[in-house]
Backbone as a printed PyTorch tensor [residue, N CA C, xyz], in Angstrom:
tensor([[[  0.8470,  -1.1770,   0.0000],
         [  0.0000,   0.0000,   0.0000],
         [  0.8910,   1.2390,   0.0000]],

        [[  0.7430,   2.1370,  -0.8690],
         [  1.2670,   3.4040,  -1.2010],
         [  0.6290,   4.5260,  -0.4920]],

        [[  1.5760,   5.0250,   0.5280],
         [  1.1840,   6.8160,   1.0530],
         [  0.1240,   7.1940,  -0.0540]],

        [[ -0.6730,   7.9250,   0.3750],
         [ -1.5290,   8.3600,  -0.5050],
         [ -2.6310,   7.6120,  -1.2690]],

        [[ -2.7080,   6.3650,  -1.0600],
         [ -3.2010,   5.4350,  -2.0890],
         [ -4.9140,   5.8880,  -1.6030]],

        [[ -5.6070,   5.9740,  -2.7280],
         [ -7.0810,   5.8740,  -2.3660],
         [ -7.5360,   4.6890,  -2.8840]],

        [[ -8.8060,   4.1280,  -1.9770],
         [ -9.5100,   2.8540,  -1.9830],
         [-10.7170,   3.5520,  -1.9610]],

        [[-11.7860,   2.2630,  -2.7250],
         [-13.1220,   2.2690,  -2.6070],
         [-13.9200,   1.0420,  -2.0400]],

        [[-15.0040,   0.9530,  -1.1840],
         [-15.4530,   0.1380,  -1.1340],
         [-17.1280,  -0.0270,  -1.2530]],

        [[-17.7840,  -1.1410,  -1.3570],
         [-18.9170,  -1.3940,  -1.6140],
         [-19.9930,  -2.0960,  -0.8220]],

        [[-20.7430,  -1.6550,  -0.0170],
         [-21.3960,  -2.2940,   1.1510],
         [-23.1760,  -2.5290,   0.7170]],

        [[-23.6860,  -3.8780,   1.0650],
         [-24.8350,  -4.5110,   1.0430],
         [-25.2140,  -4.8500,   2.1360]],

        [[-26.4040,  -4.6100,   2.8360],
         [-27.0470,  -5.4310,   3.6890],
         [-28.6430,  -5.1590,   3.6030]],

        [[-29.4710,  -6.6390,   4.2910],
         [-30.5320,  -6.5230,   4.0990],
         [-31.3990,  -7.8780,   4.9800]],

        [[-32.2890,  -6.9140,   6.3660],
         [-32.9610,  -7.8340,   7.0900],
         [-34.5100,  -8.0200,   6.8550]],

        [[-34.9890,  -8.9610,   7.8290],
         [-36.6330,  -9.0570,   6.7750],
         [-37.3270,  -7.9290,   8.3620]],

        [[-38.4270,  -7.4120,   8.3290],
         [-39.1800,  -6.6420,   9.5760],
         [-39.6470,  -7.3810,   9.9730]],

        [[-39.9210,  -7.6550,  11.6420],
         [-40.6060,  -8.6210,  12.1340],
         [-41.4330,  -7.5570,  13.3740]],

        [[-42.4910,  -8.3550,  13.9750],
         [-43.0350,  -7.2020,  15.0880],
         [-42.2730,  -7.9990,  16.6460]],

        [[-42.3420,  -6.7310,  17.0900],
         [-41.5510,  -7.6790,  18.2460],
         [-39.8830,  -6.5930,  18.3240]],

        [[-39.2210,  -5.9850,  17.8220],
         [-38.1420,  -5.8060,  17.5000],
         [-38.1160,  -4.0180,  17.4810]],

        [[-36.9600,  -3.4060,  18.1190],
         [-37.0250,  -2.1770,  17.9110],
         [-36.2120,  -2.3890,  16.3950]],

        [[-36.8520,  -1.1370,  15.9850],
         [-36.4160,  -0.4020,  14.0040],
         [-34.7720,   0.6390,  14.5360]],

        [[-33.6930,   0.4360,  14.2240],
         [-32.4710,   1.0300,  14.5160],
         [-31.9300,   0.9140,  13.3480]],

        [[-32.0830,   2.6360,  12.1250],
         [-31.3130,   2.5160,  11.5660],
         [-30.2270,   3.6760,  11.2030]],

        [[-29.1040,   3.7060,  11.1090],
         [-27.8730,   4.3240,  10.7630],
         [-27.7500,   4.8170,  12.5420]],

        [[-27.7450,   4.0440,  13.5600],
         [-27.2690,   4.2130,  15.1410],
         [-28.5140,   4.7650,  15.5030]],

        [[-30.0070,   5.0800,  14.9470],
         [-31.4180,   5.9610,  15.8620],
         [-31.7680,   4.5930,  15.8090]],

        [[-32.7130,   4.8360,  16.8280],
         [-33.5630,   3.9170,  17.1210],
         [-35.0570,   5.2060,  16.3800]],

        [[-35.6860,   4.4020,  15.5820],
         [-37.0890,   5.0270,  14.4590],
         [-38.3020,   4.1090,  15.2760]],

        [[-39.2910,   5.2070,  15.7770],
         [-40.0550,   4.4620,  16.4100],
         [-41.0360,   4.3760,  15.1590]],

        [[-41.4170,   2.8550,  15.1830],
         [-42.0130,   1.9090,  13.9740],
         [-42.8110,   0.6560,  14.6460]],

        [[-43.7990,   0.1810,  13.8530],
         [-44.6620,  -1.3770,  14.8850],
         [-43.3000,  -1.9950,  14.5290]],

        [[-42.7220,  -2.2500,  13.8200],
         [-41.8250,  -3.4750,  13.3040],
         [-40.1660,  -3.0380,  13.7260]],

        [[-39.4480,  -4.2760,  13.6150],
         [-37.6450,  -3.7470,  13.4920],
         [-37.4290,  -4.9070,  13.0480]],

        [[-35.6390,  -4.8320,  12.8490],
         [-34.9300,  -5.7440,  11.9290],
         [-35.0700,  -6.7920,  12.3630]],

        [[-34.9580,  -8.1340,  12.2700],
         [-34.5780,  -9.2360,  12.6120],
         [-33.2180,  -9.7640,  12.3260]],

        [[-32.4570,  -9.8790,  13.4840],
         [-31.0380, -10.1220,  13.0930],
         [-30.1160, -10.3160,  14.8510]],

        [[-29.0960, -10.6890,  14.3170],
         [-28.2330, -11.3870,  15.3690],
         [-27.9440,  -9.6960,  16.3160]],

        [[-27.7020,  -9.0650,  15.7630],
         [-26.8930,  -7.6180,  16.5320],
         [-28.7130,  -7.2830,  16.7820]],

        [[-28.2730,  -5.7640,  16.7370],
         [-29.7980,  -5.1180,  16.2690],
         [-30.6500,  -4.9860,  14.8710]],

        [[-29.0590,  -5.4690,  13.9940],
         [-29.8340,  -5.5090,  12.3640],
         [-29.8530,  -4.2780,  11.6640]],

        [[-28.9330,  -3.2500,  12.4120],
         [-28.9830,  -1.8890,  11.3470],
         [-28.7610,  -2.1780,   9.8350]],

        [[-29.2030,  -2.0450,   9.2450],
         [-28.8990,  -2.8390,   7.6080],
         [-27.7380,  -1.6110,   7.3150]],

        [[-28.5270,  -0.2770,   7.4010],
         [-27.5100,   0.7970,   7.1040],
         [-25.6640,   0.8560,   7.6920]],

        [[-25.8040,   0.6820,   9.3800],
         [-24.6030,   0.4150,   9.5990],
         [-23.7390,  -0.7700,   9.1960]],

        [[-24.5510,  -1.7740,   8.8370],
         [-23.6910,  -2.8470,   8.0790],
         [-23.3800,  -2.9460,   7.0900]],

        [[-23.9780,  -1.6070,   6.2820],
         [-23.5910,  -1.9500,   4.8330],
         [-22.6250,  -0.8000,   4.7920]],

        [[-22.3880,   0.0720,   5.9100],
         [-21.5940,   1.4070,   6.0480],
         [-19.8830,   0.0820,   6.0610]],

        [[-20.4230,  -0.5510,   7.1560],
         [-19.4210,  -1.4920,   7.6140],
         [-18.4890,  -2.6430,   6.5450]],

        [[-19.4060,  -2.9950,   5.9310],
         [-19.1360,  -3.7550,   4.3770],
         [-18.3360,  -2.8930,   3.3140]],

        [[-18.5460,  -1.4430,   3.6350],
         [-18.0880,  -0.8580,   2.2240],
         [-16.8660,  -0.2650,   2.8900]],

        [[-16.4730,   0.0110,   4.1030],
         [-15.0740,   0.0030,   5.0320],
         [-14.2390,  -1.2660,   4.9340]],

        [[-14.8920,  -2.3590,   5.1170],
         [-13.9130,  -3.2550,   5.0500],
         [-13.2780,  -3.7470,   3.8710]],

        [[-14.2180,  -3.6650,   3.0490],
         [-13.9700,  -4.0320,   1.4550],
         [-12.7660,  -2.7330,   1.2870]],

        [[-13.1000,  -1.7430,   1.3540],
         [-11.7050,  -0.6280,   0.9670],
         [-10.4380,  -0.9600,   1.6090]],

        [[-10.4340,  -1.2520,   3.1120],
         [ -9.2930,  -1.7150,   3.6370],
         [ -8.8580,  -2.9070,   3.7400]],

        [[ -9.2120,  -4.0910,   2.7460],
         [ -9.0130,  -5.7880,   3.0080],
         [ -8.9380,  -6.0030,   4.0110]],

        [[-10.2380,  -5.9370,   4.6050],
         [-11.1770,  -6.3940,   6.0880],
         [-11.7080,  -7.3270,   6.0700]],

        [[-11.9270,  -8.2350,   4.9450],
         [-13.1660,  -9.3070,   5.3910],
         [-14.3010,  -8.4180,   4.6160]],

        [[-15.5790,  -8.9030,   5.9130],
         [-16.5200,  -7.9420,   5.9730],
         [-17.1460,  -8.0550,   7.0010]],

        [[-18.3100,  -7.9240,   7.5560],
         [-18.9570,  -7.3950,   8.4460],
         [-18.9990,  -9.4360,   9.2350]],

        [[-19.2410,  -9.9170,   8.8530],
         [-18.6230, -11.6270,   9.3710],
         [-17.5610, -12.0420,   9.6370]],

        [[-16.4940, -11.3400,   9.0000],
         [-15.6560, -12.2770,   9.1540],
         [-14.9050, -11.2910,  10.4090]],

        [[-15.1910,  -9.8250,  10.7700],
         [-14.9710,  -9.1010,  11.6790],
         [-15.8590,  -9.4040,  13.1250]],

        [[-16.9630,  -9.8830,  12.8710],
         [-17.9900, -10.1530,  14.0100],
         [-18.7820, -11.2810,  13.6070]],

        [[-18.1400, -12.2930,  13.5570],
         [-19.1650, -13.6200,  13.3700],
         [-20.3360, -13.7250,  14.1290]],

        [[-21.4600, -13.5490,  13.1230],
         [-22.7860, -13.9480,  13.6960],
         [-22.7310, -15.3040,  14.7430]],

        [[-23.5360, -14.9910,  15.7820],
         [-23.7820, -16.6060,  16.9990],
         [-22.7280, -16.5190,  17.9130]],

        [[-21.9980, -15.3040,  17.8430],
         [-20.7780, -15.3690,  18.7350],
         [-21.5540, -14.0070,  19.8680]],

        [[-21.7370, -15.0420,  21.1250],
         [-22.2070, -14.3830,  22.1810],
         [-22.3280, -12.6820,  22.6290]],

        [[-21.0410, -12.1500,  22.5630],
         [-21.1510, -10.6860,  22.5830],
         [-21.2150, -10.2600,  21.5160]],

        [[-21.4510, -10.8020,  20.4470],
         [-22.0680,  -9.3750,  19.2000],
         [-23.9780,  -9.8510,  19.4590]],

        [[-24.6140, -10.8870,  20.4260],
         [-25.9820, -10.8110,  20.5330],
         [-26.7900,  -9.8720,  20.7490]],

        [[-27.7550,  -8.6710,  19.8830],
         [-28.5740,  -7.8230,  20.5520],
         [-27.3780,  -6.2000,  20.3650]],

        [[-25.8130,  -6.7270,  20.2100],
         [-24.9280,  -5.3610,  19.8590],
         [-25.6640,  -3.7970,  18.9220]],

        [[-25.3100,  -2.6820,  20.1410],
         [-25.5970,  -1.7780,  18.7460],
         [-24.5250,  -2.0010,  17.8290]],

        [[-24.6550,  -1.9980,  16.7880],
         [-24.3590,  -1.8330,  15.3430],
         [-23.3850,  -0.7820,  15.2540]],

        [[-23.6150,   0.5020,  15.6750],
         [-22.7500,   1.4170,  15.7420],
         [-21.4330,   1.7660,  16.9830]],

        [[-21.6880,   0.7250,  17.9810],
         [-20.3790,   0.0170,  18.4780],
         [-19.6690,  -0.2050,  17.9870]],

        [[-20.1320,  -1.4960,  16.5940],
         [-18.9780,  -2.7340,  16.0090],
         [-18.2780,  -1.2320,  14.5320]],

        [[-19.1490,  -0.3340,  14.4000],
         [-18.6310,   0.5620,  13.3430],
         [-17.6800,   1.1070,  13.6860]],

        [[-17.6990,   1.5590,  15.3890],
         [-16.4360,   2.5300,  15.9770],
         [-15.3450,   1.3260,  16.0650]],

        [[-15.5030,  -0.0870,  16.1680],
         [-14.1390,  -0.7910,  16.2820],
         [-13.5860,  -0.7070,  14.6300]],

        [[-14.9880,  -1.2290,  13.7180],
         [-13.4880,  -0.9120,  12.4960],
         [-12.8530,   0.5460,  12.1790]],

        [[-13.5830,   1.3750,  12.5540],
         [-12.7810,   3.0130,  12.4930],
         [-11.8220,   2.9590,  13.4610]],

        [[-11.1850,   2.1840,  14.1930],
         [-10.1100,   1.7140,  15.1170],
         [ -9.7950,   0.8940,  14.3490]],

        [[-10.1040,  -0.2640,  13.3050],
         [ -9.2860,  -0.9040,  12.7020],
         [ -8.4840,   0.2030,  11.7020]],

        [[ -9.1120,   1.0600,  11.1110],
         [ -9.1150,   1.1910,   9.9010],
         [ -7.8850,   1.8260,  10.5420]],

        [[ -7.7110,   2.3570,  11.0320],
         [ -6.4700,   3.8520,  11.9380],
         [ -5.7620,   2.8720,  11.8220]],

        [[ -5.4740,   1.4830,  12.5490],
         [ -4.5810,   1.1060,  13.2070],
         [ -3.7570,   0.3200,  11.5820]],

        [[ -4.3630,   0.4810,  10.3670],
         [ -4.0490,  -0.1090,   9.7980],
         [ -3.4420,   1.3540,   8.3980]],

        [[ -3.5990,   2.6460,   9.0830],
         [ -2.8810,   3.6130,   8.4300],
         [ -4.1900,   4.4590,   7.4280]],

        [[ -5.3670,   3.7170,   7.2820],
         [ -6.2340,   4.4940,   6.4580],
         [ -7.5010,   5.8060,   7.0660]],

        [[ -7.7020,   6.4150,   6.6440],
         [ -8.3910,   7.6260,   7.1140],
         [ -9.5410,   7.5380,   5.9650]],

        [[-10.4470,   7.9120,   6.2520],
         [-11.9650,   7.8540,   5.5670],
         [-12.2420,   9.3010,   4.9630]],

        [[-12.5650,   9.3390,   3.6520],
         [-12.6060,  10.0760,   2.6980],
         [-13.9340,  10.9520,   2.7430]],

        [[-15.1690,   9.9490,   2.5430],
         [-16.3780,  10.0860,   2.5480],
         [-17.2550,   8.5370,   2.7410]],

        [[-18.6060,   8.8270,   3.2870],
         [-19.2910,   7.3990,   2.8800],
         [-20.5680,   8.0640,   2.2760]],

        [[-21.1890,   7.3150,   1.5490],
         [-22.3960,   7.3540,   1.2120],
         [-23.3150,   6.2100,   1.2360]],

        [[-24.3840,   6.7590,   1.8390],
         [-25.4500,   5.1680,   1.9440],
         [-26.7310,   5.7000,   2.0020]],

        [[-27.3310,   4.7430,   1.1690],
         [-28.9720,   4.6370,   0.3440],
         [-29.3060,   3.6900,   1.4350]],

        [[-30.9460,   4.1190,   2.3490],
         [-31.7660,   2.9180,   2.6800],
         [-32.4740,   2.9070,   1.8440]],

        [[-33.0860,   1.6540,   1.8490],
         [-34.5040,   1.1680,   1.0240],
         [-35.5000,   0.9470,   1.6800]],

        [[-36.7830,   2.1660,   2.1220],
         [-37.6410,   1.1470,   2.8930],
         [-38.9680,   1.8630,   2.4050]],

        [[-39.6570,   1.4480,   2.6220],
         [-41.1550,   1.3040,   1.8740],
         [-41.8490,   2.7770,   3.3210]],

        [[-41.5140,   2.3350,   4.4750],
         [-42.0010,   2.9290,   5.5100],
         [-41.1560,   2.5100,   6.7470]],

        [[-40.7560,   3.4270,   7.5320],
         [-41.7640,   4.7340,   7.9620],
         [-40.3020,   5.6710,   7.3290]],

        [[-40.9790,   7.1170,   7.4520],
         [-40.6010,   7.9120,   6.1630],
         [-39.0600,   8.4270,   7.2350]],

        [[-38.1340,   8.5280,   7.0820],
         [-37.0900,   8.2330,   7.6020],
         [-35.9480,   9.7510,   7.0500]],

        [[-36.7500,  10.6440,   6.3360],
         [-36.1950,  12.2170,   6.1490],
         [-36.0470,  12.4310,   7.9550]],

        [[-37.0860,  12.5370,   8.7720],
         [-36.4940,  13.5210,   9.7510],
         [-35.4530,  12.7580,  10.9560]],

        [[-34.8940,  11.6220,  10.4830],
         [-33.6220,  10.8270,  11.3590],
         [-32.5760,  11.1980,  10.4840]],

        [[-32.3440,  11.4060,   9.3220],
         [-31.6550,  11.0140,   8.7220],
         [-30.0650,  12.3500,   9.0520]],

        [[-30.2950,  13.3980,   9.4490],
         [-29.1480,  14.3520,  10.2870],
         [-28.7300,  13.5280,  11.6720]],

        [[-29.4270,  13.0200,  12.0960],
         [-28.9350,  12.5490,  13.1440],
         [-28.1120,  11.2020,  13.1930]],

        [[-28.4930,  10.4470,  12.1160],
         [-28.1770,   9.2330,  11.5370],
         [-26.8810,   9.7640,  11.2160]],

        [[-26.4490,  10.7720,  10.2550],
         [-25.2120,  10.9130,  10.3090],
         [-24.0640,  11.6340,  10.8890]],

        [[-24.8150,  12.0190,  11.5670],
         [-24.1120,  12.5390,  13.6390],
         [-23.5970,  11.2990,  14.0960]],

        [[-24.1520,   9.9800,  14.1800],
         [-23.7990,   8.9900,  15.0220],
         [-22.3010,   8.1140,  14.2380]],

        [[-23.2540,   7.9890,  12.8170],
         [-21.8870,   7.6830,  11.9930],
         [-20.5670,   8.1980,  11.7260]],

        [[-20.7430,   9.4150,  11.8280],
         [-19.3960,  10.3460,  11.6870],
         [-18.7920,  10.5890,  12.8320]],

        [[-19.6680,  10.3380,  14.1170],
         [-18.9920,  10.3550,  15.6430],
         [-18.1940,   8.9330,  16.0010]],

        [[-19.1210,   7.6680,  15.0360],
         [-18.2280,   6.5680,  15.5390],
         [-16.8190,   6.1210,  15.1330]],

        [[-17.1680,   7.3790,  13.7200],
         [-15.6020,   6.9110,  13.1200],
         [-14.7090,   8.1710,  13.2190]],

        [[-15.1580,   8.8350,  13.8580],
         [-14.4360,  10.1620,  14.1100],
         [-14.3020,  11.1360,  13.2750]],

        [[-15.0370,  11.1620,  12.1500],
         [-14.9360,  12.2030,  11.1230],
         [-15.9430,  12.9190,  11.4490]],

        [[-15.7110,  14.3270,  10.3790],
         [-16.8050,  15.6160,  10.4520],
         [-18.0390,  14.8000,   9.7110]],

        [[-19.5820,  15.7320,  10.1580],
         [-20.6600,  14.5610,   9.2850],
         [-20.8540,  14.5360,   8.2730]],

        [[-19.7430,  16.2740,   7.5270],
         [-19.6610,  16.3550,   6.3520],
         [-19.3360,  15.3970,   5.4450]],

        [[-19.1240,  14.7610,   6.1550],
         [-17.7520,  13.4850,   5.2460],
         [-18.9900,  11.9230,   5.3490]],

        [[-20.2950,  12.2810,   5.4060],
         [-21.3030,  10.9270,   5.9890],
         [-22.1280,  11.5240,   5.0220]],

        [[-22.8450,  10.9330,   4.2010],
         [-24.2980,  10.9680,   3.2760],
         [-25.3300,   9.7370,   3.6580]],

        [[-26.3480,  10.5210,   3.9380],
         [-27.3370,   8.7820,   4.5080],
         [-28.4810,   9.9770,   3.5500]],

        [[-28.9850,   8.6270,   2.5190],
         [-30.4310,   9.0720,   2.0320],
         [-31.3340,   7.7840,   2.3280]],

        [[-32.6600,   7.9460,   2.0650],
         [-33.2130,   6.9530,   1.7340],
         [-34.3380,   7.2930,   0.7750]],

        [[-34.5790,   6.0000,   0.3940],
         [-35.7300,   5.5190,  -0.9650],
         [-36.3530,   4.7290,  -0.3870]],

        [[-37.6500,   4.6800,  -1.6600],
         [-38.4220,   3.4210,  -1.7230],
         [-38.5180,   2.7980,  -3.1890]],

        [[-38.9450,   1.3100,  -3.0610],
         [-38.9740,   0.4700,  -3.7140],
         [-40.5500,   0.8550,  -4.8530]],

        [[-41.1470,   1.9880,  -4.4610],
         [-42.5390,   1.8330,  -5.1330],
         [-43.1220,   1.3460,  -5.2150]],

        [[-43.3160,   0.2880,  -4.0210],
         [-43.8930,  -0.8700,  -3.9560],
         [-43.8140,  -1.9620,  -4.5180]],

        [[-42.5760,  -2.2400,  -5.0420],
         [-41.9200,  -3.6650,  -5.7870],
         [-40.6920,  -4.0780,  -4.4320]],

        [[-41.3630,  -5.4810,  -4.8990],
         [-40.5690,  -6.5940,  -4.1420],
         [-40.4750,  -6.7390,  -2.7860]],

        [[-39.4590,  -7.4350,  -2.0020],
         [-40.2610,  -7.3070,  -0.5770],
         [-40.1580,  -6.1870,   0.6200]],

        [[-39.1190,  -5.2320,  -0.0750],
         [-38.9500,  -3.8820,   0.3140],
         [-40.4390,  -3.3690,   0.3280]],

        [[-40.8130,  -3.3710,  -1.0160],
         [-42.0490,  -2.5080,  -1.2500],
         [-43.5450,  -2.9950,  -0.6740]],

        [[-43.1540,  -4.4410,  -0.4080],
         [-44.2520,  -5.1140,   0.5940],
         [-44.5680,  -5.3150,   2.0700]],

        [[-43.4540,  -4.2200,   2.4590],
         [-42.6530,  -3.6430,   3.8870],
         [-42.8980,  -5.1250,   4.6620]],

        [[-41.6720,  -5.9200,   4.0030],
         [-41.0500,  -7.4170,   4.4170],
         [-40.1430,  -7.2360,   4.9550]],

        [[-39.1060,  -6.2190,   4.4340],
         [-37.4790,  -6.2680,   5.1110],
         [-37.4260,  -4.6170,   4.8650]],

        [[-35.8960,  -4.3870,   4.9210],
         [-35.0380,  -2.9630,   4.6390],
         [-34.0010,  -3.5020,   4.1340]],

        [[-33.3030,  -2.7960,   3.2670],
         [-32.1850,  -2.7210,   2.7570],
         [-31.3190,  -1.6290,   2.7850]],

        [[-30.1340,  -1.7540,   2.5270],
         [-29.0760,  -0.4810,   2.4760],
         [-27.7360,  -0.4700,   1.4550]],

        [[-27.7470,  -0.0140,   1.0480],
         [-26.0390,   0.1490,  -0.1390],
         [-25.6570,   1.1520,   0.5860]],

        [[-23.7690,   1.1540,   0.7130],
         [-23.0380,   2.1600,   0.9550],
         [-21.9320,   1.8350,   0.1950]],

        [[-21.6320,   3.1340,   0.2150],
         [-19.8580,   3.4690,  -1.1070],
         [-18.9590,   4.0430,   0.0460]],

        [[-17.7270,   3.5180,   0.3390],
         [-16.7440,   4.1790,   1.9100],
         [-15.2560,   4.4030,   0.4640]],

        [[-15.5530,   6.0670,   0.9760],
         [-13.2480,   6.1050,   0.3280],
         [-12.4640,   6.0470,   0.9550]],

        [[-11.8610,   6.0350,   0.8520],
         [-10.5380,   5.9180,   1.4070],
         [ -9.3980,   6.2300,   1.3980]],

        [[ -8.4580,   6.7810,   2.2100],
         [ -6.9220,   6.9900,   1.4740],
         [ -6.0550,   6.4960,   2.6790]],

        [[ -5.1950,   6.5410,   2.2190],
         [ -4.0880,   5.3660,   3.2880],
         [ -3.0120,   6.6370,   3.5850]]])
């Protein structure tokens, strides 16, 4: 790796809604009947923030850093395991450029979290929030996004070393 070198990475995640479950996405908790279903809390957003960090810095990804069924990541906020790879990422010489990340959710309408969403993200990795983009969409009612079954999230993380 070359001083200066910039990296990109590419982050996916995606849980189904179940009732029963608080809705936590990009570190808020969104009061909603439904939330993620998943081993941590299921932020789809912080895991796909997390996926597109590790992929830039040859991390694994969000498993092979926190294997699902392994006792203390049970019920974890999400934006915990984000501040350890922004401690990986340091300890490994890279500094974060920008991220950007798209949710996908059909409902509930998720404009007035979405400043705060990237307050939490840019606090866990220590950057300004300038340097954090969180939007979200909907599916228009296609597929099981649009049949408010699950959430989804894409994120893009840069990088420079």
């Amino acid at each position: 790796m070359k001083e200066g070198e910039i990296r990109v990475g590419i982050g996916y995640d995606s849980h189904p809604l179940v009732p029963g479950r608080r809705l936590t996405l990009g570190g808020v908790d969104i009061p909603f009947e439904k939330g993620l279903l998943g081993w941590s809390d299921a932020d789809v957003a912080i895991h796909a923030v997390i996926d597109a960090l590790c992929g830039a810095a040859d991390l694994g990804d969000i498993g092979t850093q926190f294997p699902s069924q392994e006792a203390e990541y049970e019920g974890i906020a999400s934006v915990l395991l984000l501040g350890r790879i922004g401690e990986l990422l340091k300890a490994k010489g890279f500094s974060v450029i920008n991220i950007d990340t798209t949710i996908i959710a059909e409902r509930p309408r998720l404009a007035p979290f979405i400043p705060e969403m990237r307050e939490r993200i840019s606090r866990a990795l220590g950057i300004e929030s300038a340097r954090v983009t969180v939007k979200a969409t909907t599916t228009n009612g296609s597929g099981f996004v649009g049949r408010e079954e699950g959430v989804s999230a894409q994120s893009v993380a840069l990088i420079r070393s």
